[in-house]
N, C-alpha and C positions, 0 to 999 in steps of 0.2 A: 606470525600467527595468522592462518587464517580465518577471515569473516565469518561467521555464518550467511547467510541469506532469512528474510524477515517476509511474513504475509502479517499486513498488520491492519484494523479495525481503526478505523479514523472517526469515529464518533458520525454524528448528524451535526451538520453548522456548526456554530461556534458552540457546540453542548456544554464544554467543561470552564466557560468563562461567563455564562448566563448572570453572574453577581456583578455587580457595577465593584463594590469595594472590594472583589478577588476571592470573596469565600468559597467554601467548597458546591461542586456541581450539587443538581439534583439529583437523591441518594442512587436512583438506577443507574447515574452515568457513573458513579463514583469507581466500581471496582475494574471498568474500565480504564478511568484515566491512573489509575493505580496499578495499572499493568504496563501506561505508559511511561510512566511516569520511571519505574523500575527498567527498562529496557536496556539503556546503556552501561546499567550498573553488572545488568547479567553477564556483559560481555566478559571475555575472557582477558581483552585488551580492549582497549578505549579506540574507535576508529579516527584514522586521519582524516575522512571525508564520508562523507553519507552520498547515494545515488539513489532518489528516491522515484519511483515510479507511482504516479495518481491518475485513481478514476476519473478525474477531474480534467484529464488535457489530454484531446484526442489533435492529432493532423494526418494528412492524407499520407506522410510520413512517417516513421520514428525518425523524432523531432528531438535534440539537446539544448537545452537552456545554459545558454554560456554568460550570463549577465548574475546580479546576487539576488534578484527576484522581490526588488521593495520599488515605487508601492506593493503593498500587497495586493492582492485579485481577492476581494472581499464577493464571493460566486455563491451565497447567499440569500435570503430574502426571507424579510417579515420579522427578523429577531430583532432585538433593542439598540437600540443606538451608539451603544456604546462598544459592541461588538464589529463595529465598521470603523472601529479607532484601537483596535488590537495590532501589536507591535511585534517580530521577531524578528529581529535584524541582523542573523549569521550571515558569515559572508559567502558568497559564490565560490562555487570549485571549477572555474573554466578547466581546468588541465583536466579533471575527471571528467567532464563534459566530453572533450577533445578525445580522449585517450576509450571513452567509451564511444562514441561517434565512428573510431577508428574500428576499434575489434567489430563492433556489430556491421561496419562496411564489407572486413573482411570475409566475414561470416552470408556474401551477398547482398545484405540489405542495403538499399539506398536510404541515408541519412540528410536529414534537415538540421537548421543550426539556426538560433535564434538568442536574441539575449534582452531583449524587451518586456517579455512578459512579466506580470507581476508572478508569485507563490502560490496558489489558489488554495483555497483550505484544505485542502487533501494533503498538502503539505504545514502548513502553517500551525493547522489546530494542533496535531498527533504530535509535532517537534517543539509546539512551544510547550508540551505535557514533559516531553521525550528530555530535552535540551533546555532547560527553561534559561541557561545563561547565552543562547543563543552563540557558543563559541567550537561548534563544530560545521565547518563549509559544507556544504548542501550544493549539490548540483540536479537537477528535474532532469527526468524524460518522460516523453510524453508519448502513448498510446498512439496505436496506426488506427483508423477509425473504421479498419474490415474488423479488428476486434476479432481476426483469427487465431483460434488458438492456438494451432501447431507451430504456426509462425511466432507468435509471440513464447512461446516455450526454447525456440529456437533460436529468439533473440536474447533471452537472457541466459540460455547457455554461452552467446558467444562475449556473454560480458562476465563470465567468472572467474576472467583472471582477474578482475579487479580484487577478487578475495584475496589476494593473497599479497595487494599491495594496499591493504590497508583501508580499503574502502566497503563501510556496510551497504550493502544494497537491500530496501527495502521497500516491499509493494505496499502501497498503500489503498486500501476499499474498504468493501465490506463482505464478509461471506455471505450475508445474507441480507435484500435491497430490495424491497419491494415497499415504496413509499406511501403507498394505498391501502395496506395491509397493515394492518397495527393490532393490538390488543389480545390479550389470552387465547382467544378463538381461533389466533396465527402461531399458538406453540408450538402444539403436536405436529403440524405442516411442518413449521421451520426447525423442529430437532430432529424428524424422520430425515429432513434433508440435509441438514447439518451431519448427521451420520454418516449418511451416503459419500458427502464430499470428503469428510473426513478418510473413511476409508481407504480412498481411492487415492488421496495425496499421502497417506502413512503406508501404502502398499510398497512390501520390500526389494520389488522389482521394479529397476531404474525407468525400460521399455515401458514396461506394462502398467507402472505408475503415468507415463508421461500419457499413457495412448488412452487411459482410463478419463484423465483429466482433460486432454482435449477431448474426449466424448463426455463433457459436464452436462450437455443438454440432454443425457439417456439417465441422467439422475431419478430418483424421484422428483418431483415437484420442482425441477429445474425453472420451467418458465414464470412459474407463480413466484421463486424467491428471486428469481432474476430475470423481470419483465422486457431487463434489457442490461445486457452484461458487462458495460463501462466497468460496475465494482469490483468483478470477478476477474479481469484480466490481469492485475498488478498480481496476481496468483501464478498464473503462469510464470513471468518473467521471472518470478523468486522461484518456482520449481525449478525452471530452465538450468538459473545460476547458483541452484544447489547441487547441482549435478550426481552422482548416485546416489546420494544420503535421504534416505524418507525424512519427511516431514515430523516431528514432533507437536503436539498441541502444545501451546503457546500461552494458550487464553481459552478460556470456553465461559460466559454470561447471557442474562438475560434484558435485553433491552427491548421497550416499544415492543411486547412479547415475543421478538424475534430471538432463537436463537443463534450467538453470534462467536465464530471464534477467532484466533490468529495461531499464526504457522509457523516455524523455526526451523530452516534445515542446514542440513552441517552442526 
């Protein structure tokens, strides 16, 4: 069976564990992690490993994390205490690490390899919503820090044979990232631009979808939702390694008045 490919909404920090004794988020974050929480179950088949891509790790490389990524990288600041003693302890997928290091070499790119780093919440928060018994291996890769998009589109095209051996690959950001920008006054902004992107990733043409999406910054209000596009790139790579199938909406809410969606293709 294969994969789909995932563009998925990773909340703000640790959003959806804000209660010391585990109760449910605050009601905004709720129908997000309720979209997270449902993910594995949509699948068609249960994946052998996950390849997650986060806003959260850039190198002057695409970098693979061949280690199982605990401690955690608690990348953070100002929330409770108790949020910096959050646990998810899947194991590491070195062979998808390796096997994905390899397609994307072939594809050109020169590949970095690392096994040190902690999980950074970009992966931690959305999988321990996603996975909560923490028993499917996880392997990171990490963003190239030109944060080109053709290239990055190009990269996760040349990782889509993982679909077919079992491995979900999933971007992990935000569609919409502008941490300055908060409240009602930031709707009508961020659904004009929510539209737009939507669009241009659900366009039925494979070309003209990919060349729409690497031109993201000819959006409306491009720079205003994206002061700087770390969250937007884990987009790409899931387009790349959707390869001709449009996007379907996934998710579409409202949070910190942004509006915010996630992506499905295949």
């Amino acid at each position: 069976m294969k994969m789909p490919t995932l563009f998925v909404p990773h909340g703000g920090g640790p959003c959806f564990f804000m209660d010391p004794d585990g109760g449910p988020p605050d009601p905004m974050w709720r129908p997000m992690q309720d979209y997270l929480a449902g993910l594995i179950a949509s699948l068609a088949e249960r994946p052998r490993a996950i390849l997650l891509i986060s806003g959260h790790w850039e190198e002057n490389l695409v970098t693979v994390h061949t280690g199982n990524g605990q401690p955690l990288l608690y990348d953070y600041y100002g929330f409770p205490e108790h949020t910096y003693r959050l646990r998810w302890d899947a194991p590491g997928a070195p062979d998808v690490a390796l096997r994905a290091k390899s397609l994307v070499e072939a594809a050109g790119f020169a590949v970095g390899q690392e096994s040190e780093r902690g999980w950074d919440h970009g992966v931690f928060v959305p999988m321990k919503v996603a996975v909560p018994d923490a028993d499917i291996p996880l392997a990171q890769m990490s963003l190239r820090k030109d944060l080109d998009p053709a290239d990055h589109i190009a990269i996760g095209r040349a990782l889509a044979p993982l679909r077919d051996e079992g491995v979900l690959i999933v971007g992990s950001g935000m569609s919409f990232h502008n941490l300055r920008a908060r409240g009602p006054q930031v709707t009508a902004i961020a659904d004009e631009w929510d539209r737009a992107l939507t669009d241009a990733v659900t366009d039925p043409d494979p070309a003209r979808r990919a060349d729409r999406v690497t031109a993201w910054d000819m959006l409306p209000h491009a720079h205003f939702s994206h002061p700087r596009e770390e969250h937007l790139l884990p987009l790409m790579i899931a387009l790349g390694a959707g390869g001709d199938s449009p996007a379907a909406v996934d998710y579409r809410g409202e949070v910190l008045g942004w509006i915010v969606s996630g992506y499905r293709f295949g």
